[in-house]
N, C-alpha and C positions, 0 to 999 in steps of 0.2 A: 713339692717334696716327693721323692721316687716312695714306692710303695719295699716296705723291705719283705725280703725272700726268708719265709718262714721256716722251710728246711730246704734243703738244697737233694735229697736225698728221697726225693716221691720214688712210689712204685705205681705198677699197672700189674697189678693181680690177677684179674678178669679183663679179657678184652672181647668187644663183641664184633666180629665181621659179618656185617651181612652181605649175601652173598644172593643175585640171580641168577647164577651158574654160568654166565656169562663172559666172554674173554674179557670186559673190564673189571668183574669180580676177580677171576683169577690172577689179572695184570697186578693185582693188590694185595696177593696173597702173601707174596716174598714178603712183603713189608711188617705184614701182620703177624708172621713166623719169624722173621726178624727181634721184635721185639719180647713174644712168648719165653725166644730163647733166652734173651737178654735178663728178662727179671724173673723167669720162671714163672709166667701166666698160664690160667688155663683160658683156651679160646672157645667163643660160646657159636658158633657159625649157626646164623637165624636167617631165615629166608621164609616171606612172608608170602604165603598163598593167595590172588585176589578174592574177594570178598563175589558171592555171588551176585551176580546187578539184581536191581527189583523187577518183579512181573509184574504187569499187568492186574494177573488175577494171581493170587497169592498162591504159593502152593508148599507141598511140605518140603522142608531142605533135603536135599539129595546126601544120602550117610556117605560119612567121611570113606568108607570102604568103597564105595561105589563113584567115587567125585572121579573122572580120569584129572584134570588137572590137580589134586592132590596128590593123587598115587604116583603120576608121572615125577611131581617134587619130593615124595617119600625117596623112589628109587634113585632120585639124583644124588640127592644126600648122602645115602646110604654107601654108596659109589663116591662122591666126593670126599665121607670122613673116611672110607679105605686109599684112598691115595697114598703116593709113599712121601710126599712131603711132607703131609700134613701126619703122618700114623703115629708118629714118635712123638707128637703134642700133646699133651692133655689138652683136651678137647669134646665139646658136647656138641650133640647137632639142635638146633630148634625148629620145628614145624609147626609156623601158625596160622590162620586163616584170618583175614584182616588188614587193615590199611595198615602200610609200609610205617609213616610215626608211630599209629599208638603201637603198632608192635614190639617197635626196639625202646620204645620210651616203657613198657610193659617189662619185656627182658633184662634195660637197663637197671630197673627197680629191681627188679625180684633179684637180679646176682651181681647185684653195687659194681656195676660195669664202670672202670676205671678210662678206659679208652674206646675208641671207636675207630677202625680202621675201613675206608670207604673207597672205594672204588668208584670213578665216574665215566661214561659212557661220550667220550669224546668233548669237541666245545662246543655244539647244540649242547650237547648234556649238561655242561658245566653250567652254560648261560642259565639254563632253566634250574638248576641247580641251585644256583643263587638267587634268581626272579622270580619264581614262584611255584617251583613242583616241589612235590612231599620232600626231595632231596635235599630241600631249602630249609624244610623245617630241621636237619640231622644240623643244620649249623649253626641257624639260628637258637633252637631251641633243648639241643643233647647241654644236659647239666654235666657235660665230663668231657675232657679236649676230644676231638675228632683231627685222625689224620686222614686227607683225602691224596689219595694218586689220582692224579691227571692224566693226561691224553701223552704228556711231553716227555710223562716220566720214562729213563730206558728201563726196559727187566732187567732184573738183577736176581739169578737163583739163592744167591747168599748176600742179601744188601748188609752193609755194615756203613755204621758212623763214623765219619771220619773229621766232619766239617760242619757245622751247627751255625744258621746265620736265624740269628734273634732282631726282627724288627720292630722298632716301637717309635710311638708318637710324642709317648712321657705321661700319656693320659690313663688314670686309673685302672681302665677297660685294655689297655694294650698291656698294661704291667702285670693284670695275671698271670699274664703267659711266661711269665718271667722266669720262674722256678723252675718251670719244666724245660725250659733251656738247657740250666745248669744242671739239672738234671741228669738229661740224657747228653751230654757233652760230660758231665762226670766219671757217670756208668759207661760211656765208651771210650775216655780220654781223650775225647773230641777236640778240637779247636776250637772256639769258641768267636763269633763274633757279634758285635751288640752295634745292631746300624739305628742310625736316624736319619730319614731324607726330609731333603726340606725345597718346596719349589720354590721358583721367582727369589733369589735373595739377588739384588744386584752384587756386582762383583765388588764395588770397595765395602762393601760390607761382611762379605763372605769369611773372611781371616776372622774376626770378631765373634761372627755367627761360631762357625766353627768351634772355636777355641770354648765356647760357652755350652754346647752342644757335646765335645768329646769330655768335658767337665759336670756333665748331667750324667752322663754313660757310663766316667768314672763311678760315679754315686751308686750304681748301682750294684757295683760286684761288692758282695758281701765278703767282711773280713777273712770268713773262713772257706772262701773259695782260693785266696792267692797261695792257697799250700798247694794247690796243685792246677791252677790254671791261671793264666794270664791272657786274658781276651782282649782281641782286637775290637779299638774303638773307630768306626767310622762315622762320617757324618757327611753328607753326600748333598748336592743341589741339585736336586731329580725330582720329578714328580712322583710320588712313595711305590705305585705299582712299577712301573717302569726304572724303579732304580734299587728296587730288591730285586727283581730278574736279575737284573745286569749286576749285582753284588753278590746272587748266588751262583750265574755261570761264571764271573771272575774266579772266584773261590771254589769253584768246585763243591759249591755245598752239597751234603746228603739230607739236608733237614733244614727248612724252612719253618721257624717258629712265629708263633705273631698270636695278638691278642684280635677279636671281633667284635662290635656292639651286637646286639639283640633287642636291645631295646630302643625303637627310634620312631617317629611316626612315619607314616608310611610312605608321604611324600617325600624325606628326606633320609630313609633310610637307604637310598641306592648310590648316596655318594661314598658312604664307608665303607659300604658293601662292595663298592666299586671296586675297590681295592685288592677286597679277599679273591672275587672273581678275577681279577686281571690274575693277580700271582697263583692259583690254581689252574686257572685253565692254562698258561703259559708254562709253568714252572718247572724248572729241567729234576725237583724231584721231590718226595712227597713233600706235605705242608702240615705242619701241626697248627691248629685255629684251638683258641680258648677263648670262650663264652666269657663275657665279663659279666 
Protein backbone atom coordinates (compact mmCIF):
# COMPACT_ATOMS: atom_id res chain seq x y z
CA UNK A 1 0.00 0.00 0.00
CA UNK A 2 1.70 3.55 -1.07
CA UNK A 3 2.63 5.54 2.05
CA UNK A 4 0.00 8.66 1.79
CA UNK A 5 1.48 12.27 1.57
CA UNK A 6 0.79 14.02 4.68
CA UNK A 7 0.93 17.69 3.52
CA UNK A 8 1.87 18.45 0.08
CA UNK A 9 2.92 21.85 1.23
CA UNK A 10 6.60 21.46 3.34
CA UNK A 11 8.94 24.19 3.75
CA UNK A 12 12.91 24.68 4.08
CA UNK A 13 13.29 27.50 6.60
CA UNK A 14 16.85 27.00 7.40
CA UNK A 15 19.04 25.44 4.85
CA UNK A 16 22.67 24.51 5.65
CA UNK A 17 25.52 24.83 2.83
CA UNK A 18 28.55 23.75 3.67
CA UNK A 19 30.95 25.01 1.87
CA UNK A 20 35.13 24.41 1.39
CA UNK A 21 35.28 27.56 -0.58
CA UNK A 22 35.95 25.60 -3.39
CA UNK A 23 34.61 25.62 -7.22
CA UNK A 24 32.47 22.53 -6.20
CA UNK A 25 31.01 24.44 -3.21
CA UNK A 26 30.43 27.32 -5.25
CA UNK A 27 29.19 25.16 -8.49
CA UNK A 28 26.20 24.47 -5.68
CA UNK A 29 25.54 27.74 -4.54
CA UNK A 30 22.94 28.79 -7.39
CA UNK A 31 21.01 25.80 -6.10
CA UNK A 32 20.98 26.71 -2.60
CA UNK A 33 19.88 30.49 -3.42
CA UNK A 34 17.47 28.96 -5.59
CA UNK A 35 15.68 27.67 -3.01
CA UNK A 36 16.24 30.47 -0.12
CA UNK A 37 14.38 32.53 -2.63
CA UNK A 38 11.77 30.15 -3.28
CA UNK A 39 10.44 29.61 0.35
CA UNK A 40 12.21 32.49 2.08
CA UNK A 41 15.04 30.54 3.96
CA UNK A 42 17.76 31.73 5.92
CA UNK A 43 21.16 30.08 4.79
CA UNK A 44 23.39 28.91 7.43
CA UNK A 45 26.91 28.52 5.16
CA UNK A 46 29.33 26.26 7.82
CA UNK A 47 32.65 25.23 6.84
CA UNK A 48 34.31 23.10 9.14
CA UNK A 49 38.09 23.89 10.01
CA UNK A 50 40.24 20.53 10.35
CA UNK A 51 40.75 19.35 13.61
CA UNK A 52 44.54 19.65 14.76
CA UNK A 53 46.14 15.97 14.24
CA UNK A 54 47.71 14.38 17.63
CA UNK A 55 51.38 14.83 18.69
CA UNK A 56 53.53 12.98 19.75
CA UNK A 57 54.21 14.78 22.86
CA UNK A 58 51.10 16.65 23.83
CA UNK A 59 51.31 20.22 23.72
CA UNK A 60 48.99 23.15 24.36
CA UNK A 61 46.26 23.96 21.46
CA UNK A 62 47.50 26.75 19.40
CA UNK A 63 44.61 29.96 20.11
CA UNK A 64 42.19 30.18 17.64
CA UNK A 65 43.73 33.85 16.89
CA UNK A 66 47.04 32.57 16.14
CA UNK A 67 45.74 29.09 14.10
CA UNK A 68 46.88 30.34 10.28
CA UNK A 69 44.39 27.78 8.93
CA UNK A 70 41.63 29.27 10.98
CA UNK A 71 42.12 32.73 10.28
CA UNK A 72 42.84 32.01 6.49
CA UNK A 73 38.86 30.27 6.74
CA UNK A 74 37.62 33.38 9.05
CA UNK A 75 38.73 35.76 6.10
CA UNK A 76 37.27 33.32 3.40
CA UNK A 77 33.97 33.58 4.77
CA UNK A 78 33.84 36.81 5.67
CA UNK A 79 34.52 37.56 1.81
CA UNK A 80 32.28 34.89 0.80
CA UNK A 81 29.03 36.22 3.05
CA UNK A 82 29.90 39.73 1.08
CA UNK A 83 29.46 38.40 -2.21
CA UNK A 84 26.81 40.02 -4.32
CA UNK A 85 24.86 36.69 -4.85
CA UNK A 86 24.73 35.72 -1.84
CA UNK A 87 24.21 39.59 0.13
CA UNK A 88 20.67 39.96 -0.39
CA UNK A 89 20.06 36.42 1.57
CA UNK A 90 19.53 35.99 5.00
CA UNK A 91 22.30 34.30 5.85
CA UNK A 92 24.72 33.47 8.76
CA UNK A 93 28.24 32.22 8.34
CA UNK A 94 29.48 29.22 10.71
CA UNK A 95 33.20 28.58 11.83
CA UNK A 96 33.84 25.37 13.45
CA UNK A 97 36.84 23.54 14.17
CA UNK A 98 36.13 19.74 13.93
CA UNK A 99 35.22 16.73 11.85
CA UNK A 100 33.19 17.68 8.77
CA UNK A 101 29.85 15.18 10.32
CA UNK A 102 29.73 16.03 13.73
CA UNK A 103 29.76 19.66 12.55
CA UNK A 104 26.80 19.93 10.44
CA UNK A 105 25.05 17.15 12.24
CA UNK A 106 25.95 19.81 15.47
CA UNK A 107 24.54 23.06 13.29
CA UNK A 108 21.80 20.72 11.93
CA UNK A 109 20.50 20.44 15.70
CA UNK A 110 21.16 23.64 17.07
CA UNK A 111 19.09 25.70 13.84
CA UNK A 112 16.43 22.50 12.75
CA UNK A 113 18.23 22.69 9.46
CA UNK A 114 15.44 21.78 6.93
CA UNK A 115 17.74 20.95 3.91
CA UNK A 116 21.03 20.53 3.02
CA UNK A 117 22.40 21.69 -0.07
CA UNK A 118 26.07 19.86 -1.06
CA UNK A 119 28.39 20.24 -3.39
CA UNK A 120 30.54 17.29 -4.65
CA UNK A 121 34.05 17.34 -5.94
CA UNK A 122 33.90 15.46 -9.27
CA UNK A 123 33.29 11.46 -9.70
CA UNK A 124 36.37 10.26 -7.55
CA UNK A 125 34.51 12.54 -5.10
CA UNK A 126 31.11 11.28 -5.58
CA UNK A 127 32.39 7.58 -5.53
CA UNK A 128 33.96 8.24 -2.21
CA UNK A 129 30.96 10.05 -1.36
CA UNK A 130 28.89 7.29 -1.29
CA UNK A 131 31.82 4.32 -0.13
CA UNK A 132 33.04 5.76 2.61
CA UNK A 133 34.28 9.47 3.28
CA UNK A 134 32.65 11.73 5.78
CA UNK A 135 30.59 12.98 2.53
CA UNK A 136 29.00 9.57 2.89
CA UNK A 137 27.82 10.12 6.25
CA UNK A 138 25.73 13.71 4.95
CA UNK A 139 23.63 10.98 3.06
CA UNK A 140 23.44 8.39 4.85
CA UNK A 141 23.08 9.79 8.07
CA UNK A 142 21.56 13.95 7.58
CA UNK A 143 17.98 13.43 9.35
CA UNK A 144 16.74 16.15 6.70
CA UNK A 145 16.72 15.60 2.64
CA UNK A 146 19.99 16.62 1.22
CA UNK A 147 20.33 17.97 -2.30
CA UNK A 148 23.78 17.23 -3.94
CA UNK A 149 25.03 18.79 -7.28
CA UNK A 150 27.22 16.69 -9.12
CA UNK A 151 30.15 16.97 -11.42
CA UNK A 152 27.26 16.86 -14.54
CA UNK A 153 25.30 19.47 -13.27
CA UNK A 154 25.39 22.87 -15.87
CA UNK A 155 25.69 26.32 -13.77
CA UNK A 156 22.80 28.07 -13.79
CA UNK A 157 22.99 31.74 -12.19
CA UNK A 158 19.26 31.72 -11.66
CA UNK A 159 18.30 27.80 -11.65
CA UNK A 160 14.49 27.47 -11.61
CA UNK A 161 12.08 24.35 -11.59
CA UNK A 162 10.56 23.67 -14.19
CA UNK A 163 10.53 19.66 -14.27
CA UNK A 164 10.48 17.36 -11.19
CA UNK A 165 11.19 13.58 -12.02
CA UNK A 166 10.25 11.56 -8.68
CA UNK A 167 11.73 7.93 -8.65
CA UNK A 168 10.49 5.14 -6.45
CA UNK A 169 10.68 1.51 -5.83
CA UNK A 170 6.98 1.62 -4.00
CA UNK A 171 9.18 0.64 -0.92
CA UNK A 172 8.39 2.57 2.37
CA UNK A 173 12.04 4.11 2.36
CA UNK A 174 11.74 5.51 -1.33
CA UNK A 175 8.14 6.84 -0.45
CA UNK A 176 9.47 9.56 1.97
CA UNK A 177 10.66 11.20 -0.51
CA UNK A 178 7.32 11.55 -1.88
CA UNK A 179 6.11 14.78 -0.40
CA UNK A 180 8.78 16.82 -1.15
CA UNK A 181 8.23 16.11 -4.78
CA UNK A 182 4.95 17.48 -4.81
CA UNK A 183 6.16 19.93 -2.91
CA UNK A 184 8.56 21.75 -4.84
CA UNK A 185 6.76 20.87 -8.20
CA UNK A 186 3.84 22.76 -6.36
CA UNK A 187 5.84 25.75 -5.16
CA UNK A 188 7.25 25.99 -8.66
CA UNK A 189 4.31 24.75 -10.83
CA UNK A 190 6.51 22.25 -11.89
CA UNK A 191 5.65 19.15 -13.96
CA UNK A 192 5.71 16.52 -12.26
CA UNK A 193 6.70 13.06 -13.04
CA UNK A 194 6.43 9.82 -10.83
CA UNK A 195 8.81 6.98 -12.56
CA UNK A 196 9.26 3.39 -11.63
CA UNK A 197 12.02 1.20 -13.48
CA UNK A 198 11.86 -2.17 -13.37
CA UNK A 199 14.84 -4.61 -14.88
CA UNK A 200 14.73 -8.06 -16.77
CA UNK A 201 10.69 -7.99 -17.25
CA UNK A 202 10.56 -10.16 -20.57
CA UNK A 203 8.54 -8.63 -23.09
CA UNK A 204 5.13 -10.55 -23.04
CA UNK A 205 5.04 -9.58 -19.83
CA UNK A 206 5.80 -6.11 -19.89
CA UNK A 207 1.93 -4.61 -21.04
CA UNK A 208 0.78 -6.40 -17.67
CA UNK A 209 3.71 -5.29 -15.73
CA UNK A 210 3.16 -1.83 -16.97
CA UNK A 211 -0.34 -1.33 -16.57
CA UNK A 212 -0.14 -2.55 -12.82
CA UNK A 213 2.93 -0.39 -12.14
CA UNK A 214 1.25 3.13 -13.76
CA UNK A 215 -1.92 1.82 -11.43
CA UNK A 216 0.49 2.03 -8.18
CA UNK A 217 1.73 5.50 -9.31
CA UNK A 218 -1.64 6.45 -9.84
CA UNK A 219 -2.24 5.59 -5.98
CA UNK A 220 -0.11 7.94 -5.14
CA UNK A 221 -1.04 11.38 -6.15
CA UNK A 222 -3.12 12.62 -3.54
CA UNK A 223 -6.69 13.88 -3.95
CA UNK A 224 -5.74 17.34 -3.32
CA UNK A 225 -3.03 17.59 -5.71
CA UNK A 226 -5.28 17.10 -9.07
CA UNK A 227 -6.41 20.88 -8.55
CA UNK A 228 -3.42 21.76 -9.84
CA UNK A 229 -1.18 19.14 -11.27
CA UNK A 230 -1.59 16.23 -13.30
CA UNK A 231 1.69 13.99 -13.35
CA UNK A 232 3.15 12.00 -15.62
CA UNK A 233 3.11 8.36 -15.00
CA UNK A 234 5.96 6.30 -16.15
CA UNK A 235 7.02 3.00 -15.82
CA UNK A 236 10.13 1.97 -17.69
CA UNK A 237 12.23 -1.61 -18.04
CA UNK A 238 15.59 -0.26 -17.18
CA UNK A 239 17.88 -1.01 -14.71
CA UNK A 240 16.68 2.02 -11.87
CA UNK A 241 20.17 4.03 -12.20
CA UNK A 242 20.40 3.86 -15.74
CA UNK A 243 16.92 4.60 -16.58
CA UNK A 244 16.28 7.74 -14.14
CA UNK A 245 19.27 9.44 -16.14
CA UNK A 246 17.75 8.66 -19.34
CA UNK A 247 14.05 9.88 -17.92
CA UNK A 248 15.68 12.85 -16.58
CA UNK A 249 17.72 13.99 -19.72
CA UNK A 250 14.45 12.89 -21.85
CA UNK A 251 12.50 15.45 -19.75
CA UNK A 252 14.72 17.80 -19.20
CA UNK A 253 14.49 17.53 -15.48
CA UNK A 254 15.65 20.31 -12.97
CA UNK A 255 15.12 17.99 -9.95
CA UNK A 256 15.73 14.51 -9.38
CA UNK A 257 13.76 13.29 -6.21
CA UNK A 258 14.24 9.80 -4.84
CA UNK A 259 14.17 8.25 -1.41
CA UNK A 260 17.63 6.36 0.14
CA UNK A 261 18.12 3.40 2.81
CA UNK A 262 20.55 4.11 5.59
CA UNK A 263 20.01 1.44 7.26
CA UNK A 264 21.61 -1.74 5.74
CA UNK A 265 24.41 -4.10 6.80
CA UNK A 266 27.27 -3.22 5.36
CA UNK A 267 27.78 -6.06 3.05
CA UNK A 268 24.71 -5.24 1.27
CA UNK A 269 24.33 -1.79 1.75
CA UNK A 270 26.17 -0.99 -1.74
CA UNK A 271 23.64 -2.38 -3.97
CA UNK A 272 20.87 0.56 -2.96
CA UNK A 273 23.44 2.62 -2.63
CA UNK A 274 24.42 1.80 -5.95
CA UNK A 275 21.78 3.52 -7.26
CA UNK A 276 21.98 6.94 -5.39
CA UNK A 277 25.83 6.99 -6.64
CA UNK A 278 25.15 6.20 -10.32
CA UNK A 279 22.22 9.01 -10.64
CA UNK A 280 24.48 11.68 -8.61
CA UNK A 281 27.51 11.26 -9.89
CA UNK A 282 25.87 11.13 -13.65
CA UNK A 283 22.90 13.41 -13.18
CA UNK A 284 22.30 16.31 -15.72
CA UNK A 285 21.05 18.14 -12.51
CA UNK A 286 20.77 18.37 -8.74
CA UNK A 287 19.20 15.36 -6.79
CA UNK A 288 17.25 15.56 -3.77
CA UNK A 289 17.84 12.07 -1.55
CA UNK A 290 15.59 11.48 1.52
CA UNK A 291 16.67 9.38 4.39
CA UNK A 292 14.13 6.82 5.14
Amino acid sequence: MPVPVASLRLTFKNILFPTDFSPASEHALPCALAIARLYGSKVFVTHAVAPEPPLAIPLEPVPMDMDPLWQDARRKMSRFLETDCIRDTAREGILEQGDLWRVLDDVSHRHSIDLIVLGSHGRHGVKKLVLGSTAEQIFRRARCPVMTVGPDVKPMEHRTIRHVVFATDFSAGSLKALPYAFSLAEETQAHLTLAHLIPLVPMLQQEEVREQGVRRLRELVPPEATDWCEPELFVGFDFPAEGILRLAADRHADLIVMGVHSRAARTSAHLPWAIAYEVVCHAPCPVVTVRD
